[in-house]
C-alpha positions as CSV (number, residue, x, y, z in Angstrom):
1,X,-46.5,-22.1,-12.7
2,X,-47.4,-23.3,-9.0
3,X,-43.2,-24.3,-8.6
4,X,-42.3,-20.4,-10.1
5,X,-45.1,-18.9,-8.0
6,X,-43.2,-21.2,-4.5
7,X,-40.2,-18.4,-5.6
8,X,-41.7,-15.6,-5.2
9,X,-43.7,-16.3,-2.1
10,X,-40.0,-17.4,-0.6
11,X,-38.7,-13.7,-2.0
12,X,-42.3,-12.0,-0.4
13,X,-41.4,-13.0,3.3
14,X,-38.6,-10.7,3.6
15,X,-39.3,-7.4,4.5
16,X,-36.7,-6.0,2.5
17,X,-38.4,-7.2,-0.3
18,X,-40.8,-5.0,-2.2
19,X,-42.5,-4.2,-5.3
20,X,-39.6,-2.6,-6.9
21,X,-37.0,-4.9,-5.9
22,X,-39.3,-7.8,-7.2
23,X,-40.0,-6.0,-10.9
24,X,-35.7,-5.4,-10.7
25,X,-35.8,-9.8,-10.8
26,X,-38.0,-10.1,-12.8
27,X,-36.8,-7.7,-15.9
28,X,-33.6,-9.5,-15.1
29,X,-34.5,-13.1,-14.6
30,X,-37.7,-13.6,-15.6
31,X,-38.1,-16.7,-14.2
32,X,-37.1,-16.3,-10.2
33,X,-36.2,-20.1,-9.9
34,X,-33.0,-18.8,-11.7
35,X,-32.3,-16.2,-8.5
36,X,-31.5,-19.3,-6.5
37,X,-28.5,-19.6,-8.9
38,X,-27.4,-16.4,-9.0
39,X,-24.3,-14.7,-7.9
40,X,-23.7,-11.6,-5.6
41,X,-22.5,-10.0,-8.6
42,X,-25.5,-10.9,-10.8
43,X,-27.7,-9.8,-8.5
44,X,-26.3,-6.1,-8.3
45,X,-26.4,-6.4,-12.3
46,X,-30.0,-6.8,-12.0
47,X,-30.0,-3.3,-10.1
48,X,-30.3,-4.1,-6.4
49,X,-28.3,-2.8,-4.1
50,X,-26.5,-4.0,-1.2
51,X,-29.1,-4.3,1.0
52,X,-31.5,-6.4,-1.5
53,X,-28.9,-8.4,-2.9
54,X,-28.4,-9.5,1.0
55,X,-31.9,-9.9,1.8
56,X,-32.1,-12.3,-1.3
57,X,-29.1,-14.5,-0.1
58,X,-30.8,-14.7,3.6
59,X,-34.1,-16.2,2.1
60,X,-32.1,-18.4,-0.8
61,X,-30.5,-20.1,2.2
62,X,-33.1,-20.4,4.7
63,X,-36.4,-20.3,3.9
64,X,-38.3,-23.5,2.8
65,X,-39.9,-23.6,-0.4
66,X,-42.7,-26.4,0.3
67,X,-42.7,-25.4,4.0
68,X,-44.1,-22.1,3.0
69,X,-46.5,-23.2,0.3
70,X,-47.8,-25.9,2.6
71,X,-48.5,-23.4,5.1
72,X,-50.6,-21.2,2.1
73,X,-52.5,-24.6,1.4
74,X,-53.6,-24.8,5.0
75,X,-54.8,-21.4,5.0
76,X,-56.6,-22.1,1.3
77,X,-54.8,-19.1,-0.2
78,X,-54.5,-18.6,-3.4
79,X,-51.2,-16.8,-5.0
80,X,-51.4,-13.9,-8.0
81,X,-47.9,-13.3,-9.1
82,X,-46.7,-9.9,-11.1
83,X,-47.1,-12.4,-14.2
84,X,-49.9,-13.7,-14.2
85,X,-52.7,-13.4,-16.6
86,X,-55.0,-12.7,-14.3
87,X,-53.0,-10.6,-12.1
88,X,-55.4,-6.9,-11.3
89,X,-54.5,-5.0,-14.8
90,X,-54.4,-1.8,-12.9
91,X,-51.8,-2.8,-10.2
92,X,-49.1,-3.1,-13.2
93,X,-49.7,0.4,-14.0
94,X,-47.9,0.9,-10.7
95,X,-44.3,1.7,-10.8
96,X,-44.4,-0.5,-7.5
97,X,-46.3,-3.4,-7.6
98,X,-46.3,-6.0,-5.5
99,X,-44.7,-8.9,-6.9
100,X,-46.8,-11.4,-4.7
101,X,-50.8,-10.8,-4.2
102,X,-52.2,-13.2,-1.4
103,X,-55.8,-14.0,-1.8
104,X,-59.1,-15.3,0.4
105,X,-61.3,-15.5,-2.4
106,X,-61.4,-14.6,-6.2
107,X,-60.1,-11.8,-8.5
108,X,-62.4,-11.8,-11.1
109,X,-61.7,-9.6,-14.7
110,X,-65.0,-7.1,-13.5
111,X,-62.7,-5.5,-10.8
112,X,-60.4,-3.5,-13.5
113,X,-63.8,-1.5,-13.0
114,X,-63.3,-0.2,-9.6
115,X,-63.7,2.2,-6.7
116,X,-61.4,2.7,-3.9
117,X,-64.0,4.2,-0.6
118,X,-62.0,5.0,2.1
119,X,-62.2,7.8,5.6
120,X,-62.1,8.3,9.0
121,X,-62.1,5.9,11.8
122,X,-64.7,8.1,13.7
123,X,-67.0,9.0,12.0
124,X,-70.3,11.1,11.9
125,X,-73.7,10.4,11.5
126,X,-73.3,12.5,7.9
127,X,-70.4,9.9,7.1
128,X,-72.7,6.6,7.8
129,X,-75.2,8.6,5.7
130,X,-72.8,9.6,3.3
131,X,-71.5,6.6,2.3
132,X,-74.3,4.2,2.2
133,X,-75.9,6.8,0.1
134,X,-73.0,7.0,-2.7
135,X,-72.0,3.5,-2.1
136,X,-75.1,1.4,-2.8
137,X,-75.9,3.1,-6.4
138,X,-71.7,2.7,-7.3
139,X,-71.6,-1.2,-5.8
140,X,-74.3,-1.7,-8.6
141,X,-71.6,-0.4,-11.4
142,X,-68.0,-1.0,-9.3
143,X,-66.2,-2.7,-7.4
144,X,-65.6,-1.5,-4.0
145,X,-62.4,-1.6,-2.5
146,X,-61.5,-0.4,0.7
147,X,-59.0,-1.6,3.5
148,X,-61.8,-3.3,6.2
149,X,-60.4,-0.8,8.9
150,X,-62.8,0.7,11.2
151,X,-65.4,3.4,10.8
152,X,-65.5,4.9,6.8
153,X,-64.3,1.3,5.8
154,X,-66.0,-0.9,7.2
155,X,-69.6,0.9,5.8
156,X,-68.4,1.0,3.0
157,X,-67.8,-3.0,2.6
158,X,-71.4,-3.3,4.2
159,X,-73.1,-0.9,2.1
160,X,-71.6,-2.4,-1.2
161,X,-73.0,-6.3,0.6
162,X,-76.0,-4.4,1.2
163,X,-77.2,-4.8,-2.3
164,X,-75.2,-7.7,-3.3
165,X,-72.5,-5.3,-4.9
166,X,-69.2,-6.7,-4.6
167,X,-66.4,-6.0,-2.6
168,X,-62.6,-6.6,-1.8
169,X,-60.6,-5.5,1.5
170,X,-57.1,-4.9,1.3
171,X,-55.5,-5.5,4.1
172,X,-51.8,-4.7,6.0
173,X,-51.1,-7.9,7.4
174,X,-50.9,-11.5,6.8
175,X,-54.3,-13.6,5.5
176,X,-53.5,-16.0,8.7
177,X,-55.7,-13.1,10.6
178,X,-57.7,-10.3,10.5
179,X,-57.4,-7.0,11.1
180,X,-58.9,-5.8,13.0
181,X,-60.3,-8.9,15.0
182,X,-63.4,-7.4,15.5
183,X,-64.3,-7.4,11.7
184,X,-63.7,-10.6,11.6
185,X,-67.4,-11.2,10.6
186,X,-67.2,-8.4,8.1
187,X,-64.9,-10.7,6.8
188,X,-66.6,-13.4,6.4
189,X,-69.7,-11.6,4.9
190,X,-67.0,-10.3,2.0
191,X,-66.4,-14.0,1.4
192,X,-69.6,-15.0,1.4
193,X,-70.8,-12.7,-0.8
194,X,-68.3,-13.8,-3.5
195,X,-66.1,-10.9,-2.6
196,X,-61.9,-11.1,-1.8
197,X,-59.5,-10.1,0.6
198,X,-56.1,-9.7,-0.1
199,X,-53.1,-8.4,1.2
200,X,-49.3,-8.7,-0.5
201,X,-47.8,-9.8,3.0
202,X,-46.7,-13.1,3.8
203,X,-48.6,-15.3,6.6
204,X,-47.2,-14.4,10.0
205,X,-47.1,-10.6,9.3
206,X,-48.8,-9.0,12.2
207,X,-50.6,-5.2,11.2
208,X,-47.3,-3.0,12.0
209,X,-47.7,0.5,11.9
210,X,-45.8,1.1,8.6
211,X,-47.4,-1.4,6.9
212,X,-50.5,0.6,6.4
213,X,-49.2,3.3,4.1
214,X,-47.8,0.7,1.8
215,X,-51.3,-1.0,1.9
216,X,-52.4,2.1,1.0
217,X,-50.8,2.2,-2.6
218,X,-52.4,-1.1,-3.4
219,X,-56.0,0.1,-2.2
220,X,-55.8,3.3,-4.8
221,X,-53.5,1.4,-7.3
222,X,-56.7,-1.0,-7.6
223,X,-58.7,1.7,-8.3
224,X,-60.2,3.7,-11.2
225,X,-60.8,6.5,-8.8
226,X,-60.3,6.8,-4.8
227,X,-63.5,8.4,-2.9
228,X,-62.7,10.1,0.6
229,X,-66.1,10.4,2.4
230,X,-64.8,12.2,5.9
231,X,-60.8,12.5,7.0
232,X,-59.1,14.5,9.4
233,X,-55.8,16.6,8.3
234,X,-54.2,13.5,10.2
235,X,-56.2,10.6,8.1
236,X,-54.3,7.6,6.0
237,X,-57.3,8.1,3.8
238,X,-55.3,11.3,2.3
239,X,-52.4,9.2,1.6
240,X,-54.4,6.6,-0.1
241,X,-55.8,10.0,-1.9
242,X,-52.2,11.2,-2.7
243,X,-51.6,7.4,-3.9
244,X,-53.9,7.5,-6.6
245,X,-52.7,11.4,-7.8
246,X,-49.5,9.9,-7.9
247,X,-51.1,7.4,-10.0
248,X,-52.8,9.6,-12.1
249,X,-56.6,7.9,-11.1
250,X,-59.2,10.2,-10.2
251,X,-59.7,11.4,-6.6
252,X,-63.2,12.3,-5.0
253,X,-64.5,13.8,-1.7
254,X,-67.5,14.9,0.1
255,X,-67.5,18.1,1.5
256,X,-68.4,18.9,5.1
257,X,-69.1,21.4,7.7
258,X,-66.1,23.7,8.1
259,X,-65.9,23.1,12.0
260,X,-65.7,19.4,11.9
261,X,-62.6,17.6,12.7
262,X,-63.7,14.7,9.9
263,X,-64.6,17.1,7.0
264,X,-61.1,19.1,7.1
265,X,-59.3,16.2,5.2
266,X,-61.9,16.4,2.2
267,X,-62.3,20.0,2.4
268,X,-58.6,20.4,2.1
269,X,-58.9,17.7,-0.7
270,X,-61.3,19.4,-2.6
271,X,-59.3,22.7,-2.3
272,X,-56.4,21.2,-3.7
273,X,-58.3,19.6,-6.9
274,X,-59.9,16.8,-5.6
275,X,-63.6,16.2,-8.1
276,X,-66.6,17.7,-5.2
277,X,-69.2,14.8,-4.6
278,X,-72.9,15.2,-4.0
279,X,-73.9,12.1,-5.7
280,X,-73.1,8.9,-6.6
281,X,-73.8,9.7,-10.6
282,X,-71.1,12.8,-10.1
283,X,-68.5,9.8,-9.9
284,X,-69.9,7.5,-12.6
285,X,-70.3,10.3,-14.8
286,X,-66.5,11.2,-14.5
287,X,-65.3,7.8,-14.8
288,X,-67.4,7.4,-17.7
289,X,-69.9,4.6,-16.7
290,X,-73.9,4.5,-16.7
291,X,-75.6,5.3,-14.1
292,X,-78.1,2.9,-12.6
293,X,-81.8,4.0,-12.6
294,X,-83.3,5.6,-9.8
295,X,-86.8,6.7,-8.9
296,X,-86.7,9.8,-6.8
297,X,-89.2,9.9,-4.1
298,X,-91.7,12.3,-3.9
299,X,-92.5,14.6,-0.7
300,X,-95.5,16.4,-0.2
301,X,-95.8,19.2,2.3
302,X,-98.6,19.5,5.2
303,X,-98.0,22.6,5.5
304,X,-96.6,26.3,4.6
305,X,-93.8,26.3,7.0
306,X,-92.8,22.7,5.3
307,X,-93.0,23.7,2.3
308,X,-90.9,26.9,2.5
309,X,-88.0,24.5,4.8
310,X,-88.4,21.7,2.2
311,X,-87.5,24.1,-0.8
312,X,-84.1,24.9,1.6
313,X,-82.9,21.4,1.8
314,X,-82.0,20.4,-1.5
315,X,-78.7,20.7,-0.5
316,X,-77.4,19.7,3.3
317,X,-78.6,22.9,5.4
318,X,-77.6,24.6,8.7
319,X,-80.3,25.0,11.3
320,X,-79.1,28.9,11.8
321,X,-79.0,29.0,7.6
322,X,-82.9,27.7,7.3
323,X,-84.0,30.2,10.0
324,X,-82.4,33.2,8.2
325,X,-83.5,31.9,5.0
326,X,-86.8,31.2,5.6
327,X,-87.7,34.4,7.6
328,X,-89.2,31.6,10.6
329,X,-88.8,32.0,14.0
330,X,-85.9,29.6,15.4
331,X,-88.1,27.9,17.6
332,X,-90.6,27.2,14.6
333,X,-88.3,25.8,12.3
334,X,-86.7,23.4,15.4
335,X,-90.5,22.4,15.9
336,X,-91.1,21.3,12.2
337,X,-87.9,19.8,11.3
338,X,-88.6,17.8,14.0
339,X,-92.1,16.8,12.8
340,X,-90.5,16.1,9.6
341,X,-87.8,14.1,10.8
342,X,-90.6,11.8,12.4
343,X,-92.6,11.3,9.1
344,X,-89.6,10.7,7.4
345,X,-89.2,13.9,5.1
346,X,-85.7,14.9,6.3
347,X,-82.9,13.5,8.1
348,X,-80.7,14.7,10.9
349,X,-77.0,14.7,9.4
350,X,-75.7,15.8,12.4
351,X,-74.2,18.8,13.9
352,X,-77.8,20.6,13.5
353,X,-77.7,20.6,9.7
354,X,-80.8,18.7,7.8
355,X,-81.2,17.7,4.1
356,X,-84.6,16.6,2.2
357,X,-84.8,12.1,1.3
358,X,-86.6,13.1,-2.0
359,X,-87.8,15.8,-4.3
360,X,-90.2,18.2,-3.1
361,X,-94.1,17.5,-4.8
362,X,-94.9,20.7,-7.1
């Protein structure tokens, strides 16, 4: 298989070379040592057009078969063709596969049970809280895959590490690097941790712009599901989002605050259909998979004015809501969320709204 797989990472290196174009020579061919043969006229046969059929004759006469293996050897990456056994069973679904997957590390059979986490690069301190909170209990279950960008990404790899969940970054360049260079110890966490990174570039592919949506497809077409934690109207997580409602996989997001920039992607999500997310067992119970057991922790109040706030923040909580609610003066309720804050009984989410870390002691 190693001399048919040397074909197809000769075919990969040409940009105008994709998913669709490689299923096209493959239904044909089925074995892509015989495109090396092949006329102009049995190429178009096969369906590609004038373009393809070009880009096909460029590499058949000047790319170098070992050259280009050698090079993968060097690097110790591994190849998953489109026909492989082990090649991700819920990539195939795709209409647009990629023919070549390029891989630091190991697909194992567990990751056809998986969950695509993915946001904003600037995030908020609800987002970091966010996603280690609905990450760690999935990473227990899942497989998290996310595209080791900055911000939304990046936590999410760390959080599924975090309790020795596994992980796998998808990324939009070559494996020669990492992108960006900065995670470049994420990276090597992911690996340690028996985790992968792959991408369906060829080495020498630097992190173009228009790689990323592409990327994108394989992030959510890995995927049972696709969570959005925080986005802006502007985000490539909503196109990873779109991705997987193209794919028919379920989409999830978190709601947030209706003046912040990172929640109006999710909010406009979640207006459009996306499944609303409070918890981690929201999204195991949709996909269908167990839970994992948790003990909730218990929170006694020291006082009245705690226990009225406490019995407000079972959900995420406005500062301005818990002083109309509760009846308090504002400068009352400011003083004891901040004394609970300190012992540990709430936390700050940001933009002045609080929630409870357990269940309130009856």
């Amino acid at each position: 298989m190693d001399d048919e797989k040397k074909y197809w990472v000769a075919l990969s290196t040409h940009q105008k070379i994709g998913g669709r174009t490689f299923l096209k020579l493959f239904k044909r061919f089925r074995k892509l040592a015989y495109v090396w043969h092949s006329s102009s006229r049995k190429l178009a046969e096969a369906g590609l057009d004038l373009g393809q059929t070009e880009a096909v004759k460029e590499v058949v006469s000047k790319v170098n078969l070992e050259k280009e293996w050698l090079r993968l050897e060097k690097f110790k990456i591994d190849v998953l063709i489109y026909p492989d056994e082990n090649y991700p069973t819920l990539l195939k679904e795709l209409p647009d596969p990629p023919g070549v997957l390029y891989v630091r590390g190991k697909i194992l059979s567990r990751d056809n049970l998986a969950i695509a986490v993915v946001g904003s690069r600037k995030y908020t301190s609800y987002g970091e809280r966010a996603t280690s909170e609905l990450v760690r209990p999935l990473a227990k279950k899942l497989t998290i895959v996310s595209g080791l960008a900055l911000g939304i990404d990046s936590l999410a790899h760390r959080a599924a590490l975090e309790v020795d969940g596994r992980t796998v970054a998808v990324l939009a360049c070559g494996l020669d690097r990492i992108y960006p260079s900065s995670n470049i110890r994420l990276a090597d966490r992911i690996l340690a941790g028996s985790g992968a990174i792959i991408s369906e570039y060829p080495l020498g592919m630097p992190a173009l712009k228009f790689n990323f949506p592409v990327r994108n497809r394989i992030i959510a077409g890995l995927s049972l599901g696709t969570l959005v934690i925080e986005a802006t109207l502007e985000s490539g997580s909503l196109l990873t989002a779109m991705s997987a409602l193209d794919y028919n996989r379920e989409v999830f997001a978190c709601p947030g605050p209706i003046f912040s920039e990172t929640s109006r992607g999710t909010n406009k999500l979640i207006k459009m259909g996306a499944k609303i997310v409070a918890s981690a067992e929201d999204i195991l119970e949709e996909l269908r998979i167990e839970s994992p057991k948790k003990t909730p922790v218990l929170i006694a109040a020291d006082s009245k004015e705690e226990e009225i706030l406490l019995k407000l923040l079972k959900q995420p909580t406005m500062v301005d809501l818990l002083v109309k609610k509760s009846g308090l003066p504002t400068a009352l309720v400011n003083s004891v969320l901040i004394q609970m804050e300190i012992k540990g009984k709430v936390t700050n989410l940001g933009g002045s709204q609080y929630v409870i870390n357990g269940i309130l002691e009856k």
